[in-house]
C-alpha positions in Angstrom: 60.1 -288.6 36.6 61.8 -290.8 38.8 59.6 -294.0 37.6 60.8 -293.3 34.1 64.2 -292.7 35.4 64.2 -296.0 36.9 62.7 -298.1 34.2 65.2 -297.0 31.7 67.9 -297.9 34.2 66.4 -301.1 34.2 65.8 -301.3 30.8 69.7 -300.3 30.1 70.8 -303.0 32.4 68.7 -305.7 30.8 70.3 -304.3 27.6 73.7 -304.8 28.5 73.5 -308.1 29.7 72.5 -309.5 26.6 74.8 -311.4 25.0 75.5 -311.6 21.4 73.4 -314.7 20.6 70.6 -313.5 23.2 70.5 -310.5 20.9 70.5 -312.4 17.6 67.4 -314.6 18.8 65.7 -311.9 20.6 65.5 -310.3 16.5 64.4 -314.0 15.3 61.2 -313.0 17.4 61.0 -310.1 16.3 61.3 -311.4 13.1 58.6 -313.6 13.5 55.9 -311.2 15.1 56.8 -308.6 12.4 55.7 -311.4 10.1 52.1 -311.8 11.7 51.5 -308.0 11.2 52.7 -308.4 7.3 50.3 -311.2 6.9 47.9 -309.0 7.8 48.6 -306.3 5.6 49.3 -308.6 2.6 45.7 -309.5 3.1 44.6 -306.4 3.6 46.1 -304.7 0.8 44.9 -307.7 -1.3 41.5 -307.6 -0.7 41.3 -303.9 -1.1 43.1 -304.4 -4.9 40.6 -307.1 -5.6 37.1 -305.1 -3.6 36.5 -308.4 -2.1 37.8 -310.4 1.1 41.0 -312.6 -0.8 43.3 -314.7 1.2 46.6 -314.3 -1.1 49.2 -317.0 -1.3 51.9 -315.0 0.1 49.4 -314.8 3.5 50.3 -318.5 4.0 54.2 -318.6 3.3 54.5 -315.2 5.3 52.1 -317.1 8.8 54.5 -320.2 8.1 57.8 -318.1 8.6 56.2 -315.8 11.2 55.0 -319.3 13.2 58.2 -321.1 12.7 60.5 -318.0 13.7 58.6 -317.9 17.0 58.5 -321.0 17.7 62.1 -321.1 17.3 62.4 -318.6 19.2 60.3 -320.3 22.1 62.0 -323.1 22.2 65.5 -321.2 22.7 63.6 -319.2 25.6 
């Protein structure tokens, strides 16, 4: 228990050193990665309605925001 003890100390103190713009970033990237994972449920969910492997429109504008959030968020890091 101690491990687990000690990582959320750690894990608290990372926390609270953040500061307000750090935080507002770090959710850009999140953000952005949430993005990848809807891309691939917009195309999933597509190609399930149509019983045939689609690539929908939205797939593209959602891998554009999800690419350009990150990258933001790279080049802050």
């Amino acid at each position: 228990m101690s491990l687990l003890t000690d990582y959320g100390a750690k894990l608290a103190d990372w926390w609270n050193g953040m500061s307000g713009r750090d935080l507002v970033w770090l959710s850009i990237g999140l953000a952005g990665q949430s993005m990848f994972v809807m891309r691939w449920i917009i195309q999933w969910v597509a190609s399930e309605r149509e019983k045939r492997l689609v690539v929908p429109e939205l797939f593209w504008y959602t891998s554009l925001a999800g690419g350009l959030m990150v990258l933001a968020y790279g080049i802050y890091k």
